[in-house]
C-alpha positions in Angstrom: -137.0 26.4 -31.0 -134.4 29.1 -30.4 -135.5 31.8 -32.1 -138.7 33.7 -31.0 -141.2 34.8 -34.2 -139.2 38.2 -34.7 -135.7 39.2 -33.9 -136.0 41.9 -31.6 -133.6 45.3 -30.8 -131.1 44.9 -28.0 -131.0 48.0 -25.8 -128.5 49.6 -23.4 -130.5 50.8 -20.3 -126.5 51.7 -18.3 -123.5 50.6 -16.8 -121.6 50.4 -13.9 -117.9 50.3 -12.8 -115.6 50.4 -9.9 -112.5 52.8 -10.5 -110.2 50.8 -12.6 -106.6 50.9 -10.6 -103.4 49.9 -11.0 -102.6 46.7 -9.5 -100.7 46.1 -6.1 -102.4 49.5 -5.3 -105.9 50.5 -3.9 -107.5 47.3 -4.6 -105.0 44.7 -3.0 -106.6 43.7 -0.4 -109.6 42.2 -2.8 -110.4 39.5 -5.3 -112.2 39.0 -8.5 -115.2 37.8 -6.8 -115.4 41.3 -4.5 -114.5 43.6 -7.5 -117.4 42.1 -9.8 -119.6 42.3 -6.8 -119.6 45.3 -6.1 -120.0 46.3 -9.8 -122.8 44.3 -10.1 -124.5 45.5 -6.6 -124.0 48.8 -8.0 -125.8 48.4 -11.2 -128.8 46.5 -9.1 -129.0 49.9 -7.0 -128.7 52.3 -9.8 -132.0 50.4 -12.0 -133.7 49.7 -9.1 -133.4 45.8 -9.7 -133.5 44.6 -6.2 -135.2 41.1 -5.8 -135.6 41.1 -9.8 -135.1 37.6 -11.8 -132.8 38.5 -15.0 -132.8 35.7 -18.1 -129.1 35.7 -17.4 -126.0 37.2 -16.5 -122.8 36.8 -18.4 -119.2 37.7 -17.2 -115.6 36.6 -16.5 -112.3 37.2 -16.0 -108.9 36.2 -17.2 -106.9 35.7 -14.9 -108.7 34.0 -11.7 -108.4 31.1 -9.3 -109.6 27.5 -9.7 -111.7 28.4 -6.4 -113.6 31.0 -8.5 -114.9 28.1 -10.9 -118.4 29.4 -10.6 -117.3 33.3 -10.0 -120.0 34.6 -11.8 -123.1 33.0 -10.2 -121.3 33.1 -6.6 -121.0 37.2 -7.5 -125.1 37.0 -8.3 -126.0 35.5 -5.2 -124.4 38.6 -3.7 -125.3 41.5 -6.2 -129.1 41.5 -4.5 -130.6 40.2 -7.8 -133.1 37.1 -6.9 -130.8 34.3 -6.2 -133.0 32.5 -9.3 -130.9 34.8 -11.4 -128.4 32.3 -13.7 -125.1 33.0 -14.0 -122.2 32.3 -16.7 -118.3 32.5 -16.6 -116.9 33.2 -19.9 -113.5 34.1 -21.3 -112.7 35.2 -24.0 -108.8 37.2 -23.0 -109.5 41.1 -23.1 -112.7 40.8 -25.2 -114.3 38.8 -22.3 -116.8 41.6 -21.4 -117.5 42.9 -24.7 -117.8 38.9 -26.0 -120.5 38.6 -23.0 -122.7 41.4 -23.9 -123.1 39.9 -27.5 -124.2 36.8 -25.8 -126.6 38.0 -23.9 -128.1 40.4 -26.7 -128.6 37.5 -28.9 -130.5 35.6 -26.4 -132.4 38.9 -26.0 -132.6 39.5 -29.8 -133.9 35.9 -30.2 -136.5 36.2 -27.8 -135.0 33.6 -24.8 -134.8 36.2 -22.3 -136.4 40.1 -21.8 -132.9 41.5 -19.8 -129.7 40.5 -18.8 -125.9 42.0 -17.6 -123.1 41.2 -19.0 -119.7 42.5 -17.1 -116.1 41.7 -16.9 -113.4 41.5 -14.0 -109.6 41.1 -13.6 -107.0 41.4 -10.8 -103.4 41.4 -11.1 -103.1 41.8 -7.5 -105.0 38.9 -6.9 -102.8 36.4 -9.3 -102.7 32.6 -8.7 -99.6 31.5 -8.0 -99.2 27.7 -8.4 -96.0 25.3 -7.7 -94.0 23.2 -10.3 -96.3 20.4 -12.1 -93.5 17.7 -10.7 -94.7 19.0 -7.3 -98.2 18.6 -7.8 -97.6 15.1 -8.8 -95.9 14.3 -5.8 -98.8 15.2 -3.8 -101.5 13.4 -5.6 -98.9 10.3 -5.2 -99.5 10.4 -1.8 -102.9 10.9 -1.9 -103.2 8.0 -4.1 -101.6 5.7 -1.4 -103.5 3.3 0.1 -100.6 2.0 2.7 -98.6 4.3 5.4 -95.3 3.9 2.9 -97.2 4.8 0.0 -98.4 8.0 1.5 -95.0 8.5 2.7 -92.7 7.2 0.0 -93.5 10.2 -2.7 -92.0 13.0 -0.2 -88.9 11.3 -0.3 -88.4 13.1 -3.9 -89.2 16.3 -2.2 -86.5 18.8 -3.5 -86.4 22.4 -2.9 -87.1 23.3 -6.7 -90.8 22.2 -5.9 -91.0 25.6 -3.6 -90.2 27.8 -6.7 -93.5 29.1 -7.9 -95.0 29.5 -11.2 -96.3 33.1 -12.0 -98.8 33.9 -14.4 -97.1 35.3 -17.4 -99.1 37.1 -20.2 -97.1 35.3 -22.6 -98.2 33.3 -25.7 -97.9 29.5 -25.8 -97.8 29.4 -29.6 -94.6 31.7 -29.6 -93.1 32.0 -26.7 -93.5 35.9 -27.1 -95.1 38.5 -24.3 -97.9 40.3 -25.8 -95.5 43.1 -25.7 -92.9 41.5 -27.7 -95.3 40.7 -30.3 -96.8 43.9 -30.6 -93.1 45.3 -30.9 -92.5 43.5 -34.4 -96.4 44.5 -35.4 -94.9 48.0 -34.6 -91.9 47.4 -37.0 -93.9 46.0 -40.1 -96.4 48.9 -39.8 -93.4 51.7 -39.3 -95.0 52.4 -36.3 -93.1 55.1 -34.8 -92.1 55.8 -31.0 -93.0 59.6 -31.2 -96.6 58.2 -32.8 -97.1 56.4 -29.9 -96.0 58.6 -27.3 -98.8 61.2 -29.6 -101.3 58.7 -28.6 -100.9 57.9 -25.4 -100.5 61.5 -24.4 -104.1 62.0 -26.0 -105.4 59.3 -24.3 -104.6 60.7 -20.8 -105.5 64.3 -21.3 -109.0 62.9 -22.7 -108.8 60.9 -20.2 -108.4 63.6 -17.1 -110.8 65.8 -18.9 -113.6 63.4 -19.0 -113.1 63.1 -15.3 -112.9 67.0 -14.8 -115.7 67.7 -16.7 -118.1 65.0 -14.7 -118.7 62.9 -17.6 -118.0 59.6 -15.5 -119.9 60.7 -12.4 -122.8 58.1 -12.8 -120.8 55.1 -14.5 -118.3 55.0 -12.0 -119.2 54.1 -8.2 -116.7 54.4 -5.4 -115.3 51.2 -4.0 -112.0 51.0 -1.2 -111.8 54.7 -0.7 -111.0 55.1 -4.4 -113.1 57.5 -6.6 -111.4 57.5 -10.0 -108.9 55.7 -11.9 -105.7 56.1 -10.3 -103.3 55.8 -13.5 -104.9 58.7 -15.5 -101.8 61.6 -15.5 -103.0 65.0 -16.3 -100.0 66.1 -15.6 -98.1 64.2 -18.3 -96.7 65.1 -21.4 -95.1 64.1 -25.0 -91.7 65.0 -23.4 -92.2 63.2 -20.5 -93.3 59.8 -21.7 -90.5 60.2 -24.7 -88.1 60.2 -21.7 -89.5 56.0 -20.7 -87.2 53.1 -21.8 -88.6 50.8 -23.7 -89.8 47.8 -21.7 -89.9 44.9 -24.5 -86.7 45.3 -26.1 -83.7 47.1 -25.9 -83.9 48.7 -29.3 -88.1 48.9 -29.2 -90.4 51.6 -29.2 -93.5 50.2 -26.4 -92.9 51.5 -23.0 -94.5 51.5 -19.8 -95.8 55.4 -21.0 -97.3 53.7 -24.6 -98.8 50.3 -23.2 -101.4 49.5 -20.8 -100.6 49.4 -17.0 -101.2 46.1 -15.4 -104.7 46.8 -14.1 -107.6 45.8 -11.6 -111.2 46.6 -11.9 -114.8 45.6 -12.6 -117.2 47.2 -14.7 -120.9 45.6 -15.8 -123.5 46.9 -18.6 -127.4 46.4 -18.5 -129.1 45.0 -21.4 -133.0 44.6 -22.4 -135.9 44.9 -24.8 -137.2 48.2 -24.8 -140.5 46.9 -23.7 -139.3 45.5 -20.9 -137.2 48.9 -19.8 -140.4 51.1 -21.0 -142.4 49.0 -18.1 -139.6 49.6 -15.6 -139.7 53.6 -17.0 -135.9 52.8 -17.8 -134.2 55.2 -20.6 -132.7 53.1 -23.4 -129.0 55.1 -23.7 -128.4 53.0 -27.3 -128.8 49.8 -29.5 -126.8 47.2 -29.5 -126.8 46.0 -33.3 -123.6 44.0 -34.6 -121.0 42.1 -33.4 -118.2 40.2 -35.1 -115.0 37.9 -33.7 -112.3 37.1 -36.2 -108.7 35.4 -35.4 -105.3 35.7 -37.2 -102.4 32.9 -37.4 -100.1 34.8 -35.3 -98.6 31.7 -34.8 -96.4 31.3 -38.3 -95.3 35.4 -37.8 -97.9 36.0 -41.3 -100.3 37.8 -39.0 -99.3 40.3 -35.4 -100.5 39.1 -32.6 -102.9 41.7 -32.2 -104.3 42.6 -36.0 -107.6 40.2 -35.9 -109.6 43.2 -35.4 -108.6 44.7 -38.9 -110.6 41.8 -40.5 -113.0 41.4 -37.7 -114.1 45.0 -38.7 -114.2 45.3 -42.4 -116.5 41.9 -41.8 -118.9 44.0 -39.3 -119.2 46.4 -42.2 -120.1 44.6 -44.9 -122.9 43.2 -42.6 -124.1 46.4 -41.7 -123.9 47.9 -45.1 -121.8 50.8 -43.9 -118.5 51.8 -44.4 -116.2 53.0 -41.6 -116.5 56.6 -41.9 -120.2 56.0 -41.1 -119.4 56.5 -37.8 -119.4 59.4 -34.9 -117.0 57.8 -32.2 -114.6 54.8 -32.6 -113.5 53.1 -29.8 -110.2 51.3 -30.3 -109.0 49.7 -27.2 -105.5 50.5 -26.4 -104.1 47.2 -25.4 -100.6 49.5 -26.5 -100.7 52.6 -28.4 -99.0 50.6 -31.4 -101.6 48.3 -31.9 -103.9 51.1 -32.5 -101.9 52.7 -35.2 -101.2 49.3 -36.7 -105.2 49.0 -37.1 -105.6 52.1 -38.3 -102.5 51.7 -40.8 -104.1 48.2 -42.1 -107.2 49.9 -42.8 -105.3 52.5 -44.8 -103.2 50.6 -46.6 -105.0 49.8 -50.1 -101.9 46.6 -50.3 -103.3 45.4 -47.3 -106.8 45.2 -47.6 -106.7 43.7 -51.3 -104.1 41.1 -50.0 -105.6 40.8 -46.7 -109.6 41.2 -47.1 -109.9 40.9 -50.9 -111.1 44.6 -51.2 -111.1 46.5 -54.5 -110.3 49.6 -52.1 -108.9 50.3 -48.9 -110.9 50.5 -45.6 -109.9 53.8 -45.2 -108.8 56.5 -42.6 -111.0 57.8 -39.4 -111.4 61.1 -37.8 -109.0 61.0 -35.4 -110.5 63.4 -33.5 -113.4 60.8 -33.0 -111.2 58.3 -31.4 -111.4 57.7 -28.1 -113.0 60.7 -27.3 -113.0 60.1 -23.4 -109.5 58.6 -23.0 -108.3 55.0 -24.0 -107.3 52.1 -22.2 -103.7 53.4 -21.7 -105.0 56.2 -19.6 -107.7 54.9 -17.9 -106.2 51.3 -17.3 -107.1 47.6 -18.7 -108.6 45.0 -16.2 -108.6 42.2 -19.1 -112.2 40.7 -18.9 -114.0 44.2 -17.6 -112.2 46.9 -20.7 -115.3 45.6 -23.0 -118.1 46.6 -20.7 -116.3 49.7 -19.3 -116.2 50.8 -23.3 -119.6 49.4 -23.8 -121.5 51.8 -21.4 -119.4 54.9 -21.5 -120.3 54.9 -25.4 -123.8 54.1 -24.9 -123.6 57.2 -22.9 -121.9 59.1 -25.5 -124.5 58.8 -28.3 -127.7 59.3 -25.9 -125.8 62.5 -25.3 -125.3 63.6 -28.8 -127.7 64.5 -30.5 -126.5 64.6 -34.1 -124.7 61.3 -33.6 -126.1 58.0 -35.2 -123.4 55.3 -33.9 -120.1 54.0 -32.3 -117.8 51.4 -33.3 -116.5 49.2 -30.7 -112.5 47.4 -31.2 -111.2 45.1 -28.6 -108.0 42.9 -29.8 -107.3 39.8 -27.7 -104.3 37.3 -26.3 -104.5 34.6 -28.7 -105.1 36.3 -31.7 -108.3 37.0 -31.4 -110.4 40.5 -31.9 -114.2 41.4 -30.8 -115.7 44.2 -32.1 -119.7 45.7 -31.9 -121.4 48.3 -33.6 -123.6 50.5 -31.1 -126.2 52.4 -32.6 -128.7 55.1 -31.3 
């Protein structure tokens, strides 16, 4: 069977990440496997889990080398977990993280296993680069060959276009289209304004810097390199500043480098369990993991953005929770670019929308923006692909063990692909 004799309540017990930086700067030097290291090592030493067997532990990254097949086990066998710990690499673009901590609270929630991690990693700096395909077939031509000539023979087509490397692009197969690009025409259908998402992103760093004035990331962030925060957030920044950026996608566009997400390096891991088994390890539970929904759109003919899956993914979550989305105390909206964001929100909004879109007598509705992204967004803080689920996971676990009055927190992550994750995190 895979089911135990009750479904069973998944909690948050913490999380741990390594400042998130921009790449090319403090983390360089490093790979995926070092960055998730170190976040798990540092989760280990915060729950005092030295020499303890987990049920599993679920992670990945994005962008990684074919050397890093097994990155998530080999990053185990380092973390100081018992080496019988499992390990499993998953990918699932920028909800990777988020995606992995739904796997391993079902297994919980189904009884296969009393705690687990589930964490994310990406590095930019760290990129494969790979040669033309016509150059990998002349190798393996001469690694077929049995004779000296046919080992030889294949280098004779050796031409200096095979030294021209191949850089990873975030670009979509389907169109052709940079993430950016797409989310420039989700911007246009939407009326998505530049001084809207200069608003945004401006909020997202002063929440941002605050939430690292005030302390409030103090014990979910650990030190690693010499780096002690996130080096992108800019306290310093402003609405007139960032309206100053050219846009970065298209000459007559409204993203910028000020409005989307830097290119990002970073780690971050979250610790899951049955309260049981953190009650016997005299572990607080910070929250409940409850729901989770993926969704995908068809980007691909130009009827959907690129970016809009979690505007159903959501509304889905909702009717399965029997709540509506003002039921909630903080949303967090991952800020792959300010735009997407406001697209979202506009969807939800817009009552032609969700009767064409979801079939709804009504529309979704509006939020409290004031409840949005209450400690800075992904624009601000940065966006590792695989780790931005986890690194939102934990910091609002942290949120609602803090609060008091609050009840729960909705969790948005939209993906390459046209894909969206999204969670509901309850107290």
């Amino acid at each position: 069977m895979l089911v135990g004799s009750a479904v069973r309540r998944v909690a948050i017990i913490g999380s741990v990440r390594i400042p998130f930086a921009r790449s090319y700067s403090a983390y360089a030097s490093v790979g995926n496997q070092d960055m998730l290291t170190a976040a798990l090592r540092g989760l280990v030493e915060r729950y005092r889990l030295q020499g303890e067997r987990l049920g599993d532990v679920a992670a990945g990254a994005v962008i990684k080398h074919s050397k890093d097949y097994n990155l998530v086990r080999e990053s185990v066998l380092s973390s100081g977990l018992d080496p019988h710990t499992p390990g499993l690499d998953m990918q699932r673009a920028c909800g990777t993280s988020l995606e992995a901590a739904v796997d391993i609270g079902n297994k919980i929630a189904l009884g296969q296993i009393e705690a687990g991690i589930a964490g994310g990693v990406d590095s930019i700096s760290d990129a494969p680069i790979v040669y033309p395909r016509s150059y990998q077939q002349l190798l393996l031509a001469s690694f077929r060959g049995r004779s000296a000539w046919q080992r030889l023979s294949p280098w004779l087509r050796l031409r200096p276009r095979h030294f021209r490397p191949v850089l990873p692009a975030v670009v979509e197969p389907r169109t052709g289209l940079s993430m950016g690009q797409s989310t420039e025409l989700m911007a246009k259908r939407w009326q998505v304004t530049r001084a809207e998402q200069d608003q945004l992103a401006y909020e997202s760093h002063v929440k941002a810097a605050a939430a690292w004035q005030e302390g409030f990331n103090a014990d979910l962030v650990i030190d690693y390199l010499g780096l002690k925060s996130d080096n992108n957030v800019r306290a310093d920044t402003s609405v007139e500043k960032l309206g100053k950026l050219r846009p970065s996608f298209a000459a007559d566009g409204t993203l910028t480098a000020g409005n989307s997400t830097p290119l990002t390096d970073g780690a971050s891991a979250v610790l899951l369990a049955t309260p049981e088994w953190a009650a016997q390890r005299k572990l607080p539970v910070l929250a409940y993991l409850s729901y989770g929904k993926v969704w995908a759109v068809d980007f691909a003919s130009g009827r959907e953005g690129l970016l809009m899956a979690p505007a159903y993914a959501v509304p889905a979550m909702l009717k399965d929770a029997g709540i509506t989305l003002q039921d909630f105390d903080y949303y967090e909206i991952h800020e792959a670019f300010a735009a997407q964001v406001l697209c979202t929100l506009k969807a939800w909004e817009s009552a032609a929308w969700c009767s064409e879109a979801l079939g709804l007598t009504a529309p979704v509705g509006s939020i409290d923006r004031r409840r949005l992204n209450v400690k800075g967004g992904s624009v601000a803080i940065g966006h590792p692909f695989a780790a931005t689920g986890t690194r939102i996971l934990g910091a609002l676990a942290k949120l609602l063990a803090a609060d008091a009055g609050a009840k729960r927190g909705l969790i948005s992550v939209c993906t390459a692909g046209g894909m969206g994750v999204t969670a509901i995190v309850e107290r």
